[in-house]
N, C-alpha and C positions, 0 to 999 in steps of 0.2 A: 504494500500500500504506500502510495505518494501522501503523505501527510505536511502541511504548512503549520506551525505550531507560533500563536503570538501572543507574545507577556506585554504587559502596559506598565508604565511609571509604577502606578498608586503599588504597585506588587514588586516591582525591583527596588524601590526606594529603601524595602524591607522595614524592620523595628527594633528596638532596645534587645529584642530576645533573640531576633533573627536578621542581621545586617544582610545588606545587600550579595556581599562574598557568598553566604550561605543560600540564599537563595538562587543564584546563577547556581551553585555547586550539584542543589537538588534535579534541577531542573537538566544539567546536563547527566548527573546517574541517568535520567528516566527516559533522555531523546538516546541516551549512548548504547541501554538496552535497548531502547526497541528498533534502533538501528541494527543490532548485530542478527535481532532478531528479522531482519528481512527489508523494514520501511525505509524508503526514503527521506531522509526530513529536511524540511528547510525553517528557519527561526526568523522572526519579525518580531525588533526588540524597540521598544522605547528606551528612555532613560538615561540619554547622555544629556541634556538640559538639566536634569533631576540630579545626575550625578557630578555635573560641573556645580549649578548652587551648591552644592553641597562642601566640595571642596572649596568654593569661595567662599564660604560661609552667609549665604544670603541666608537672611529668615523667610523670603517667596520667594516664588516664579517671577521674574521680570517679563513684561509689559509689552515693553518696545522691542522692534524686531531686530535689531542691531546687539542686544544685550541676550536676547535670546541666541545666537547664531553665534557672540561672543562665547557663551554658556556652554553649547553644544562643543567648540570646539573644544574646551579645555574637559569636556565628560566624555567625548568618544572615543580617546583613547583609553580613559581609565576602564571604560564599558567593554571594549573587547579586551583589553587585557587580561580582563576580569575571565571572560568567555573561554579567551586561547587556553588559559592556565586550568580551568575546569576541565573542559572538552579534552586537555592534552593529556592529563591524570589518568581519562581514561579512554586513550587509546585510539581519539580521533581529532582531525586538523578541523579548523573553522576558518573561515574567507570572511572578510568584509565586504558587503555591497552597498554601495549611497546612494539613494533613488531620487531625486526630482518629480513632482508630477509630469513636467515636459521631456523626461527620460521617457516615460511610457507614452504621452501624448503623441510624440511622433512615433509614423508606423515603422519607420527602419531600425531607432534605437529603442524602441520596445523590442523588435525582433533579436535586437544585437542584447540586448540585457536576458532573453528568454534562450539565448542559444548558450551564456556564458553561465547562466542558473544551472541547464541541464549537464552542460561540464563538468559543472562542481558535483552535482549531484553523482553523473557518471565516475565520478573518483572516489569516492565516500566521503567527499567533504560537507560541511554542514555548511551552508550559507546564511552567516548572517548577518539580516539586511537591514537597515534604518532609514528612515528618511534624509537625505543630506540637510541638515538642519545648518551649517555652517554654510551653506551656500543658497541656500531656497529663497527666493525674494516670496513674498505673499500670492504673487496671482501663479505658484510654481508651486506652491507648496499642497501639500498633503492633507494637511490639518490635523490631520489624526492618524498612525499605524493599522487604525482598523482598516481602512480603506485602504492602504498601501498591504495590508495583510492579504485581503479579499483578492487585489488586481496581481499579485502575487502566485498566488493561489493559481487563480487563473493562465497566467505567464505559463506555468510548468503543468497543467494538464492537473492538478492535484488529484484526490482521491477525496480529500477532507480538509478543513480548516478547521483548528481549534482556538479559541478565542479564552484566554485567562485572564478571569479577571477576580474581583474581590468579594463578590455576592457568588450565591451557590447555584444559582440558576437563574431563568429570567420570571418577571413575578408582572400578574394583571396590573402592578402597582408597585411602589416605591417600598419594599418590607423597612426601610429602618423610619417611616411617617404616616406609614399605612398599617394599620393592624390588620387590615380586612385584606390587604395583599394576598392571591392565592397563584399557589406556584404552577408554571407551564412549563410541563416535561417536552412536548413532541409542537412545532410547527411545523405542519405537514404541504401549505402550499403558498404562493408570493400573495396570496388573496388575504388567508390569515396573518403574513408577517406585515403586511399594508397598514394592517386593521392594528395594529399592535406598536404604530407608533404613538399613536396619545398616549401611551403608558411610561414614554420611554425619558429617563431623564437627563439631564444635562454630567457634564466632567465635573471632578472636584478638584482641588486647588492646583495640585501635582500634576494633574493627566489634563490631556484636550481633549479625551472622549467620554465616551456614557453611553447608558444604553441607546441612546439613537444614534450613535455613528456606530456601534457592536449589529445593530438591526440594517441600518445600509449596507453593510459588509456580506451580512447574511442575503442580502437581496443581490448581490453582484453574483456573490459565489453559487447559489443556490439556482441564480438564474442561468450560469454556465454546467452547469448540469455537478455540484458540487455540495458534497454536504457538510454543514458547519455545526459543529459541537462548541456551546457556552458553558464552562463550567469555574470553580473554585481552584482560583492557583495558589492560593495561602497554603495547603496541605499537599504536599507531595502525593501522598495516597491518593489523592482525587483523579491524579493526571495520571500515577500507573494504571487506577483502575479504568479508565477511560482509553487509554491503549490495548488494554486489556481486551478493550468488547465491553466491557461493563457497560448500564442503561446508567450515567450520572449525569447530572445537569441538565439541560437544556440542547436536544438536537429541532437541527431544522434541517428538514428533507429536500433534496435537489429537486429543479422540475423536470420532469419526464421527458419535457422537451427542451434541452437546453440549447444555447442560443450559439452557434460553431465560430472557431476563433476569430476570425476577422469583424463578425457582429457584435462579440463581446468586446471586442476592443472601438468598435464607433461608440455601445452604448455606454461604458464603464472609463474607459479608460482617455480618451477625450476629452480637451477643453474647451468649451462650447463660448466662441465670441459675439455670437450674438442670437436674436431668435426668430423666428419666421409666424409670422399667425395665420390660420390658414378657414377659409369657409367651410362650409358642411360639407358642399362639393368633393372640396380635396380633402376631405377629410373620410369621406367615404372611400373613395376614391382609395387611399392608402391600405385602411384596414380593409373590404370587403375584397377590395378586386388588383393587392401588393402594385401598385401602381406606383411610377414615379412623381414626383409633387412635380408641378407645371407653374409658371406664373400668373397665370388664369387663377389660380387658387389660394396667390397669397393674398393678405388682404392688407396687412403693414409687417413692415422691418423694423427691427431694434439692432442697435447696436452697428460696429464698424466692424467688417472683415471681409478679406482677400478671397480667390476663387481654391476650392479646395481646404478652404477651413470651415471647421464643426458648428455647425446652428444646432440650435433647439427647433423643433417643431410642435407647435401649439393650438389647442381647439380655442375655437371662440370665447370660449367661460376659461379659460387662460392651464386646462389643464396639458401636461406634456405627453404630446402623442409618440415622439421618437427624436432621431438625433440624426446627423449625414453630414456629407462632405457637400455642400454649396459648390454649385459650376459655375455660379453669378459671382462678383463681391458685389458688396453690400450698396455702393453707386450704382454699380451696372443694374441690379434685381430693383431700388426704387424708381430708376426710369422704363424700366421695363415690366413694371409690376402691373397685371390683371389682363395682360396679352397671351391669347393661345397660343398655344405650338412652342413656345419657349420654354426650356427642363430648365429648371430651380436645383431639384437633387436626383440623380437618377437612384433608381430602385434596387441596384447594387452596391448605395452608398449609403445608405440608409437601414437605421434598424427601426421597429417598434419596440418602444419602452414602458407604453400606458400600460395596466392591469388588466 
């Protein structure tokens, strides 16, 4: 089994009983077993910002993006050093990878990042990858590892994603504000994980994510035919048993039909400069009869972008129908806009994304 395994800040930062050292140390026992036992694994870590405050002695998170990217750099080397000296105790090498969103956004250096993944894997190396946080300006960056987990994931064909975080599973509600919280073991389709973001809550001071960027991760992965397990990374026990086969936490079941790579990468992995809104017409038009969107059927443009860069596609009540490569920019499509016979996105560059 091809397994993507990702730990968040609030869980490397570790505690008074269990520093951070001990926590990398568990977590490589449990990827180094089940490495020999067969899996592929690849690792998606937070915690070089976490780990730079810390040796700087900040009392927070810094704010500013400059201070943050300053942060990252003095905690990414301490975070794989941390990693090489674990993984090497027992018996296996680890690779640094630093991802950019616009590493994946273009289609040649996503190819070129998914051919160097599969190397490392092909050698028994562990790859592990972080966000380039010392380099990522804001409109580049990630936000959060869950989603760099997810597209990940995806990159190397996985098998599974496993998402570690600090709660034991995902709950109708917020368990440490909600008494009435009740816990969900299985999300069986994108219909129910939809429905399941009102419940989902924000990061805490340490991390950039929470259950709604853990819930979008599950909708990338799930939607490329990909199943993601949410469980407790505080106890070691939780993750062997979880490798194991064991039913803990929270799975969410791939969809039957997942979406084949070059569609997963228009809808996931993509940054979309601007957006197209489009009438009933081409709106039908898309979903009933996979048609390409025409000009005839936009109705206004948002945003600046070039020919071959990523739009959003939108119905009249402003929900998101899909995503594509635009053969217009964004000049050429407003002078040209509501004339037949003129292709906007052809039908091979485009995916549906609506539910």
């Amino acid at each position: 089994m091809r397994r993507v395994i990702k730990v968040g800040t609030s869980l490397l930062r570790g505690s008074s009983d269990r520093p951070t050292a001990a926590v990398i140390a568990d977590l490589a026992t449990s990827l180094s077993r089940q490495q020999r036992r067969g899996d592929a694994i690849a690792l998606v870590t937070s915690g070089a910002v976490g780990l730079g405050c810390v040796a700087l002695e900040m009392g927070q998170r810094p704010s500013e993006v400059v201070a943050l990217q300053a942060a990252a750099a003095v905690g990414q080397g301490r975070l794989m050093a941390l990693y090489q000296d674990a993984f090497a105790v027992r018996g296996l090498a680890v690779a640094q990878v630093l991802l950019t969103r616009g590493d994946l956004a273009s289609r040649r250096r996503y190819q070129n990042a998914c051919r160097t993944l599969e190397q490392l894997l092909a050698w028994g190396v562990v790859p592990v990858v972080n966000e380039n946080d010392t380099l990522a300006t804001d409109e580049l960056r990630f936000g959060d590892n869950d989603t760099l987990s997810a597209l990940v994931a995806v990159a190397i064909g996985a098998d599974e994603l496993v998402l570690l975080t600090d709660v034991d599973r995902l709950y109708s509600g917020d368990p440490r504000t909600d008494a009435e919280a009740r816990p969900i073991e299985e999300v069986r389709n994108l219909a129910e994980l939809d429905s399941l973001h009102s419940v989902a809550t924000g990061g805490g001071q340490w991390g950039t994510g929470g259950m709604t960027t853990k819930l979008a991760a599950a909708r990338i992965a799930t939607s490329s035919g990909i199943r993601v397990r949410l469980a407790d990374g505080r106890d070691p026990a939780v993750l062997d048993a979880l490798l194991s086969g064991e039913r803990v936490g929270t799975v969410f079941q791939p969809s039957p039909s997942p979406l084949p790579d070059r569609k997963g990468w228009l809808a996931h992995a993509l940054l979309p400069k601007g957006s197209l809104h489009l009438d009933a017409g081409a709106e039908r038009a898309l979903i009933q009869q996979g048609a390409s969107l025409l000009a005839v059927g936009v109705q206004a443009v948002e945003g600046d972008f070039g020919r071959r860069e990523a739009v959003r596609l939108l119905a009249s009540d402003g929900r998101e129908l899909g995503r594509g490569l635009a053969s217009l920019s964004s000049t050429e499509l407003r002078e040209l806009m509501g004339r037949a016979g003129v292709e906007v996105v052809h039908r091979d560059q485009l995916v549906l994304t609506g539910s």
